[in-house]
Biopython code that builds the backbone (N, CA, C, O; Angstrom):
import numpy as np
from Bio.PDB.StructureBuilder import StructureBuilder

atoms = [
    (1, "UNK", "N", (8.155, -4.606, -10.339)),
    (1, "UNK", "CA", (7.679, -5.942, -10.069)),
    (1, "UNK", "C", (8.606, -6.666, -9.091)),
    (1, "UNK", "O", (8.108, -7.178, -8.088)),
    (2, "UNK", "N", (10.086, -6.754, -9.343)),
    (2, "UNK", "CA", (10.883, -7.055, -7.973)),
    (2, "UNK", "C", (10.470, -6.588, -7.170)),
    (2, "UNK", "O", (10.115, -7.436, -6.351)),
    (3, "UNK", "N", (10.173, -5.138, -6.701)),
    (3, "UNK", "CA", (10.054, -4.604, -5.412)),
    (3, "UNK", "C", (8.973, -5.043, -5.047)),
    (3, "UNK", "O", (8.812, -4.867, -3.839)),
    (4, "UNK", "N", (7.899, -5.688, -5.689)),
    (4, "UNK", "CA", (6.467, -6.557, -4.789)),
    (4, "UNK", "C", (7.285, -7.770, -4.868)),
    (4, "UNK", "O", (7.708, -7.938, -3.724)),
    (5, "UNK", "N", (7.623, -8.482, -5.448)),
    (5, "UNK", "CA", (7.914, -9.990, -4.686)),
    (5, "UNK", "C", (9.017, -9.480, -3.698)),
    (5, "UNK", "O", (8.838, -10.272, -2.773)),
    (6, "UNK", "N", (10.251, -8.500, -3.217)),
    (6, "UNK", "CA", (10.699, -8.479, -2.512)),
    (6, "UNK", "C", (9.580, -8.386, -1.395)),
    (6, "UNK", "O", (9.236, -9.319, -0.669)),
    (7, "UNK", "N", (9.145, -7.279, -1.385)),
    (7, "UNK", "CA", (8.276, -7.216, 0.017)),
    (7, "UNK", "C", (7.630, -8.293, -0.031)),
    (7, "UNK", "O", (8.199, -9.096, 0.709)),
    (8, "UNK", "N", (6.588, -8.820, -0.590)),
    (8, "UNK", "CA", (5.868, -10.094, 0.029)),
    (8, "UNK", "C", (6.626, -11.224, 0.956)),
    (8, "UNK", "O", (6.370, -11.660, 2.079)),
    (9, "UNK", "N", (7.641, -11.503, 0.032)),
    (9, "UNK", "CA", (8.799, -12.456, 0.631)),
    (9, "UNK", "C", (9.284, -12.077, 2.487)),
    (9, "UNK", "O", (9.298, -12.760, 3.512)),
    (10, "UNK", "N", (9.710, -10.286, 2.080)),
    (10, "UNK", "CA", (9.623, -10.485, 3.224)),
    (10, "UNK", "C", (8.625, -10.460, 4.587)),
    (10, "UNK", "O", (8.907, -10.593, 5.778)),
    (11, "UNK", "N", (7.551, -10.269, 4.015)),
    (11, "UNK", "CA", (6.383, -10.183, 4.756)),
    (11, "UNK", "C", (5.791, -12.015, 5.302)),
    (11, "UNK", "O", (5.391, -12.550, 6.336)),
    (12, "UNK", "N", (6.059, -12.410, 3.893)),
    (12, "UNK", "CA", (6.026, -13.773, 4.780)),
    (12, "UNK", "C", (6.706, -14.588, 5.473)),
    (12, "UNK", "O", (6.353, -15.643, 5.999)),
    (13, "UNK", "N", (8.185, -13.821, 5.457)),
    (13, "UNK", "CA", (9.385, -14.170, 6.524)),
    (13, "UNK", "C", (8.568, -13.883, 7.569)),
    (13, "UNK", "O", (8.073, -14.811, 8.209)),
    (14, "UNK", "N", (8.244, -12.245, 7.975)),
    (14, "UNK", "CA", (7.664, -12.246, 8.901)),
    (14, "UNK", "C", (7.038, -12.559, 9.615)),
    (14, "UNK", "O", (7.327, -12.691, 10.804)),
    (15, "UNK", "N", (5.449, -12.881, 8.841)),
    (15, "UNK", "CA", (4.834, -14.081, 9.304)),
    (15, "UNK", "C", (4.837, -15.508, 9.910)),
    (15, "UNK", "O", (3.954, -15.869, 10.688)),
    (16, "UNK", "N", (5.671, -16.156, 9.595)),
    (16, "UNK", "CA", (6.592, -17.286, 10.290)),
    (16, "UNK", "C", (7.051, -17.079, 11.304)),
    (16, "UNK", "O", (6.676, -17.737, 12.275)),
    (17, "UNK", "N", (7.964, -16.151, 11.419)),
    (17, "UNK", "CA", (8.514, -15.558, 12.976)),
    (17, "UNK", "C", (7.341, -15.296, 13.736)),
    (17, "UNK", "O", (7.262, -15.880, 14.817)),
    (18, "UNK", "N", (6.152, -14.328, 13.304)),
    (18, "UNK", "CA", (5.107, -13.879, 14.422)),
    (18, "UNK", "C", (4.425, -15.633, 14.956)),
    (18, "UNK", "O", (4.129, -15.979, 16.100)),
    (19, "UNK", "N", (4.362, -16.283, 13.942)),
    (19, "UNK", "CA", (3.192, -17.303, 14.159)),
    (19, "UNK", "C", (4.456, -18.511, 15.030)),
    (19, "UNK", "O", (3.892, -19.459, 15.577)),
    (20, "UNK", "N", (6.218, -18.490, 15.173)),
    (20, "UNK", "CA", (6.364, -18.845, 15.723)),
    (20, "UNK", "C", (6.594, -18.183, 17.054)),
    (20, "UNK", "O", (7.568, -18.746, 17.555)),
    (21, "UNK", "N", (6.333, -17.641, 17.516)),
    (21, "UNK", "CA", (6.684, -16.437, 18.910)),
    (21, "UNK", "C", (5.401, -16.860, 19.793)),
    (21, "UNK", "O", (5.411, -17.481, 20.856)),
    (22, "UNK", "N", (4.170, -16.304, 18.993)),
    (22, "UNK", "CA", (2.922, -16.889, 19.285)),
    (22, "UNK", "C", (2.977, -18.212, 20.071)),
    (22, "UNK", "O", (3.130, -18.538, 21.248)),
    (23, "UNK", "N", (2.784, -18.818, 18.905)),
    (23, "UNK", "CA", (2.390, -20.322, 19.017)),
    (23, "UNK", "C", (3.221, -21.531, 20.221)),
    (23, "UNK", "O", (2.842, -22.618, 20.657)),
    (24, "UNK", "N", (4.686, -20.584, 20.494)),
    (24, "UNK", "CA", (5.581, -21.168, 21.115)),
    (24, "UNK", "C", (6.030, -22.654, 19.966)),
    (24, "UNK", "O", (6.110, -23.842, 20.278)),
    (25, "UNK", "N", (6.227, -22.082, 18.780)),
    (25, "UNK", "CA", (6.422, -23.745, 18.389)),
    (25, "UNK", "C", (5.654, -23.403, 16.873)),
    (25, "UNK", "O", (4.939, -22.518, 16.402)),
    (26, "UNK", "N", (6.215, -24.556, 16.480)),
    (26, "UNK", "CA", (5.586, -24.684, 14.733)),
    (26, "UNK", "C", (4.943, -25.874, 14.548)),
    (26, "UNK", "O", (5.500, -26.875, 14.998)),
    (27, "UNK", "N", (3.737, -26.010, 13.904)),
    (27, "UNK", "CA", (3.052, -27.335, 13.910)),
    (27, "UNK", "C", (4.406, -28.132, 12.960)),
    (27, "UNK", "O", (5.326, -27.500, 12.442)),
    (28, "UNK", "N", (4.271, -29.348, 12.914)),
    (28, "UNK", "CA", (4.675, -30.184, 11.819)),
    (28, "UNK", "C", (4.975, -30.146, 10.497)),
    (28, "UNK", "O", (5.906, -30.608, 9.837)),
    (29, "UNK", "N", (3.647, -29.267, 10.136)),
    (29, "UNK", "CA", (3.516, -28.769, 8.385)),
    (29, "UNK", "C", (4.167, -27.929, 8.296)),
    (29, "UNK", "O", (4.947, -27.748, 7.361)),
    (30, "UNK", "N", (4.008, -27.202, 9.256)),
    (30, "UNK", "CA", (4.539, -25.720, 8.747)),
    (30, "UNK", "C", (5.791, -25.364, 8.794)),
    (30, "UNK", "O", (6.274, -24.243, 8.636)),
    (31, "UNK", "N", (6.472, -26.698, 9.093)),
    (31, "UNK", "CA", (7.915, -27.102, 8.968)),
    (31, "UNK", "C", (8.572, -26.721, 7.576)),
    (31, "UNK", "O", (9.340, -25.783, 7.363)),
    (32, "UNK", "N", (8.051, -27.748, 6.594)),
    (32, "UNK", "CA", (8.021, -28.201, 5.649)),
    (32, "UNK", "C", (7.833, -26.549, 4.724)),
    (32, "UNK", "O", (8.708, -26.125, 3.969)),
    (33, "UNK", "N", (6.950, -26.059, 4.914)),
    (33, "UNK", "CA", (6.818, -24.608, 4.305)),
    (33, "UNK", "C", (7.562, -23.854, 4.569)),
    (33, "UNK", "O", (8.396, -23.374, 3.801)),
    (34, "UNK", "N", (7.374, -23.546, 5.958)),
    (34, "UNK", "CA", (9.145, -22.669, 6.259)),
    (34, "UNK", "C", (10.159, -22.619, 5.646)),
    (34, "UNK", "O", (10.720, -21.554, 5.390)),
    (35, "UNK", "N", (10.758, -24.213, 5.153)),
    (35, "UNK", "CA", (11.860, -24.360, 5.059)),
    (35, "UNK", "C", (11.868, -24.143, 3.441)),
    (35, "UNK", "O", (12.886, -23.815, 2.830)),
    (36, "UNK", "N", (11.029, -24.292, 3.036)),
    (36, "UNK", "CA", (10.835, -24.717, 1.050)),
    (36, "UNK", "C", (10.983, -22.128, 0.912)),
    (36, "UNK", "O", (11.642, -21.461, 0.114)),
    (37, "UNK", "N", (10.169, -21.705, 1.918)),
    (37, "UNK", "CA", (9.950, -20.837, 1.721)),
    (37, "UNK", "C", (11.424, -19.840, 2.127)),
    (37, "UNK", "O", (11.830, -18.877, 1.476)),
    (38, "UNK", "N", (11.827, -20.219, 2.959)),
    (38, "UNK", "CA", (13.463, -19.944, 3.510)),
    (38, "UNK", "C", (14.252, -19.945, 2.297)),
    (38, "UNK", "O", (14.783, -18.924, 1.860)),
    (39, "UNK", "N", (14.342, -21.165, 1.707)),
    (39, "UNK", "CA", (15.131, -21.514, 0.344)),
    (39, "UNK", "C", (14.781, -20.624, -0.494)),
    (39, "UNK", "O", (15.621, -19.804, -0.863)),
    (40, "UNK", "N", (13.727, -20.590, -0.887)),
    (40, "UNK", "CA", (13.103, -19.817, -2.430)),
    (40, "UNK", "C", (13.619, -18.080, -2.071)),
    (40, "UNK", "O", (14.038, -17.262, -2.890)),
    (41, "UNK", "N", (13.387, -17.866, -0.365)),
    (41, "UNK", "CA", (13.764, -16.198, -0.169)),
    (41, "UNK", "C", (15.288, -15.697, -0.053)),
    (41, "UNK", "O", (15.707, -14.572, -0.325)),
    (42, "UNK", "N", (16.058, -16.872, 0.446)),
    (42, "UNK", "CA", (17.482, -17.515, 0.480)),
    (42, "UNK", "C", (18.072, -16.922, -1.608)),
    (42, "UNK", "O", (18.708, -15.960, -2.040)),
    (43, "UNK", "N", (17.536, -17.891, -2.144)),
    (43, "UNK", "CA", (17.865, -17.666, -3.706)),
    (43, "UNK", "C", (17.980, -16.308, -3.996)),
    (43, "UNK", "O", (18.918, -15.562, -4.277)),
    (44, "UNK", "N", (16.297, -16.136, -3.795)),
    (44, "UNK", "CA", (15.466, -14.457, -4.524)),
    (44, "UNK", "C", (16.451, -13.721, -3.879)),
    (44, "UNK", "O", (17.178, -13.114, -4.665)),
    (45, "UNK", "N", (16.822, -13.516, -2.183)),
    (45, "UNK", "CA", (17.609, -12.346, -2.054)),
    (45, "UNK", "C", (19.148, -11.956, -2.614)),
    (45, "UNK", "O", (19.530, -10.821, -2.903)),
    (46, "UNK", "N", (19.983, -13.287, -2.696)),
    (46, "UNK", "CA", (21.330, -13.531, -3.406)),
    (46, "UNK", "C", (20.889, -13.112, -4.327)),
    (46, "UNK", "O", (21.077, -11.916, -4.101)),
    (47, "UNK", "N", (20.243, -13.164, -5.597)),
    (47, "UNK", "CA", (20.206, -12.795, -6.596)),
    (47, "UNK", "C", (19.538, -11.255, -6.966)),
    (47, "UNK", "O", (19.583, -10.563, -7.983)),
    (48, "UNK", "N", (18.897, -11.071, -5.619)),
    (48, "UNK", "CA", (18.516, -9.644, -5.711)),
    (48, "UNK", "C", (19.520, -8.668, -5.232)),
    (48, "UNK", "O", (18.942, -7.611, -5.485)),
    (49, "UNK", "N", (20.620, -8.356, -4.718)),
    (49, "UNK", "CA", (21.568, -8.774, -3.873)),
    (49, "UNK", "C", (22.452, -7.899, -4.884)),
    (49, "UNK", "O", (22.752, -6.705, -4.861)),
    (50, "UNK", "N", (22.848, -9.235, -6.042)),
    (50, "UNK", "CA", (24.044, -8.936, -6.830)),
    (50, "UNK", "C", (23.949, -8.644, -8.247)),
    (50, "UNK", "O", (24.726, -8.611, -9.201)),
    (51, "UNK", "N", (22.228, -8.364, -7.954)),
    (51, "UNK", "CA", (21.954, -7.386, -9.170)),
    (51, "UNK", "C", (21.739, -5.969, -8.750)),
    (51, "UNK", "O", (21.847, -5.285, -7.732)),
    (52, "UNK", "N", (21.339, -5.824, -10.163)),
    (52, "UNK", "CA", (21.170, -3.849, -9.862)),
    (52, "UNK", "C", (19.995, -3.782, -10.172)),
    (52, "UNK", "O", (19.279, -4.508, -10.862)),
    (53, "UNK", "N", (19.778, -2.606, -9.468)),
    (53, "UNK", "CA", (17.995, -1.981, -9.479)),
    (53, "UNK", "C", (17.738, -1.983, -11.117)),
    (53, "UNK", "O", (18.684, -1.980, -11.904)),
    (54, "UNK", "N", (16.900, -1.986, -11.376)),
    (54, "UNK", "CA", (15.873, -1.653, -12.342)),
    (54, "UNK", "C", (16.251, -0.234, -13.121)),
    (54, "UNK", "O", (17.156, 0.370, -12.544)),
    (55, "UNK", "N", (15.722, 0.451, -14.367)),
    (55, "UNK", "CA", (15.708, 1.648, -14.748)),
    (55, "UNK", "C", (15.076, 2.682, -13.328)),
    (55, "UNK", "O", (15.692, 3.458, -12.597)),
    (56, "UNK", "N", (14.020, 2.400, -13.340)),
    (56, "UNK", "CA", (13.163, 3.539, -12.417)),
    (56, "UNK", "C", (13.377, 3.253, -10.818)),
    (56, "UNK", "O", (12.943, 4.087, -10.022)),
    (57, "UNK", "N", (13.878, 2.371, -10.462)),
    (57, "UNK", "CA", (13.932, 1.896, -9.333)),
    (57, "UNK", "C", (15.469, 2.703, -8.410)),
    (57, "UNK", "O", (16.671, 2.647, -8.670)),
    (58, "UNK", "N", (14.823, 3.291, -7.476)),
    (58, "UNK", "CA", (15.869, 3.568, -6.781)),
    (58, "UNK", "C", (17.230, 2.723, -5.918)),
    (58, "UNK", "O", (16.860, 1.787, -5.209)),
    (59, "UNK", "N", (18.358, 2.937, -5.944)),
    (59, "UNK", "CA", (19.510, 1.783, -5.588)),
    (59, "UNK", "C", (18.990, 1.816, -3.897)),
    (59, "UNK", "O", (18.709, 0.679, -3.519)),
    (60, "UNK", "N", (18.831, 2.752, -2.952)),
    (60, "UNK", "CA", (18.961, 2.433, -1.491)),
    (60, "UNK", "C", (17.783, 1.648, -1.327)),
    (60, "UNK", "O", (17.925, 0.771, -0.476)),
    (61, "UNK", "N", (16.145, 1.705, -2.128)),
    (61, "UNK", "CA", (15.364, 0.872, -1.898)),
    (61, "UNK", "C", (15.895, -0.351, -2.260)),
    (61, "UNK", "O", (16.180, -1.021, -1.267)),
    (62, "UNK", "N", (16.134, -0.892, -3.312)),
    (62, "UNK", "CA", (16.241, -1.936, -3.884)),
    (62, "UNK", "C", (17.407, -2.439, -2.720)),
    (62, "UNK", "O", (17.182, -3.272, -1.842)),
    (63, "UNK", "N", (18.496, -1.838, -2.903)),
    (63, "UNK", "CA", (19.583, -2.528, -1.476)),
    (63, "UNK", "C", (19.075, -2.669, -0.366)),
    (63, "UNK", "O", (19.829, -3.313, 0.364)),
    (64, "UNK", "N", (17.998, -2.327, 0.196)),
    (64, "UNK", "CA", (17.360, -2.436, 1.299)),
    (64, "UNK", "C", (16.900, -3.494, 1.375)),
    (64, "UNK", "O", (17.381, -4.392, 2.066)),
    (65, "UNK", "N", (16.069, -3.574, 0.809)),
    (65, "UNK", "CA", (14.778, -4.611, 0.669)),
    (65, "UNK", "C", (15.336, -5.946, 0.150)),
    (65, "UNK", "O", (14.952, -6.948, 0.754)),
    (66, "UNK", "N", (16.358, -6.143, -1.087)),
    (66, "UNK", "CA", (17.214, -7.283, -1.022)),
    (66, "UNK", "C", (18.155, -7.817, 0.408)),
    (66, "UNK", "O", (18.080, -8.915, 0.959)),
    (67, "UNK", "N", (19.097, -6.566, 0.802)),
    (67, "UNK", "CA", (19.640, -7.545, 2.209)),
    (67, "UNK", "C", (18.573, -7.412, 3.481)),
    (67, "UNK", "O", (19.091, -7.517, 4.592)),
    (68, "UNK", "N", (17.437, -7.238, 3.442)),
    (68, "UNK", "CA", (16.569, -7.192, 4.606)),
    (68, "UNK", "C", (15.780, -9.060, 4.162)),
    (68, "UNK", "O", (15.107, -9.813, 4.866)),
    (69, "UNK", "N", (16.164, -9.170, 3.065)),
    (69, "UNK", "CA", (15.551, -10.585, 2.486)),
    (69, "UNK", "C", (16.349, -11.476, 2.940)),
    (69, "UNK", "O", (16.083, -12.349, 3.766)),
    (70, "UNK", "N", (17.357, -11.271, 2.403)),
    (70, "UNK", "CA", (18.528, -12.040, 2.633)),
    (70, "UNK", "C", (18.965, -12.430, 3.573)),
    (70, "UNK", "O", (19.455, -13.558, 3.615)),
    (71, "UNK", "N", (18.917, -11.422, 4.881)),
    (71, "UNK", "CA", (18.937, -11.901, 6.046)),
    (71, "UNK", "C", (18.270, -12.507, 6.601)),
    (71, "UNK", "O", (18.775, -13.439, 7.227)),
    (72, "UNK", "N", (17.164, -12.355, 6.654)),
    (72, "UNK", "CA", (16.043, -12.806, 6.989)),
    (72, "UNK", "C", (15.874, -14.358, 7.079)),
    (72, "UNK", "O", (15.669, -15.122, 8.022)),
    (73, "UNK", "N", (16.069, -14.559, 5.493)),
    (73, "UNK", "CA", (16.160, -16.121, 5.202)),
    (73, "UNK", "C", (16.684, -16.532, 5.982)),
    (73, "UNK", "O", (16.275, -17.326, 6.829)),
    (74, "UNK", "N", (18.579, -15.691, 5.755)),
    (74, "UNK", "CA", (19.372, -16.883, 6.352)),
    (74, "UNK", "C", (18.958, -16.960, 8.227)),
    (74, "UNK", "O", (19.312, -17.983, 8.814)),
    (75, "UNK", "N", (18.282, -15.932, 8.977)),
    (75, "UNK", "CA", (17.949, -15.940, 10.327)),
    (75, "UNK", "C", (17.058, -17.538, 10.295)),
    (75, "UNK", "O", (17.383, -18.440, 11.067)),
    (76, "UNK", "N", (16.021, -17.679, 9.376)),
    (76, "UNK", "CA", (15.273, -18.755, 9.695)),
    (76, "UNK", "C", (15.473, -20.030, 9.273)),
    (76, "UNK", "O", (14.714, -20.928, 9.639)),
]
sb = StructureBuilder()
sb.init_structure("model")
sb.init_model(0)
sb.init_chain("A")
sb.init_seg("    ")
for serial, (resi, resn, name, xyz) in enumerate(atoms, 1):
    if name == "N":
        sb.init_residue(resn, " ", resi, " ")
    sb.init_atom(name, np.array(xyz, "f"), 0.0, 1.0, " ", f" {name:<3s}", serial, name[0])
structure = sb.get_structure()
């Protein structure tokens, strides 16, 4: 279950970046989301971060996918 909210999270990092590249620019609103969504992926990855994988969960996925979050955030 971490490893789907990791990926989503970072999928909607992604999304932000594509729709700002695009767009040349961020509407107004989507200010406001960015930034609430930055924070919440900011948290999730620190804490995904400086925990440990799961029973079944492999350590290089899980380390992956936490500092690929983590960065991410802090990029946006």
């Amino acid at each position: 279950m971490r490893r789907v909210i990791l990926i989503l999270l970072i999928l909607m990092q992604l999304m932000f970046f594509i729709n700002y590249i695009i767009n040349d620019g961020i509407i107004f609103f989507n200010i406001y989301v960015w930034s609430v969504l930055g924070v919440i992926s900011l948290v999730t990855g620190w804490r995904a971060v400086k925990a440990g994988p799961n029973l079944y969960e492999n350590r290089r996925v899980h380390s992956g996918l936490s500092l690929t979050l983590f960065i991410l955030s802090i990029a946006s």
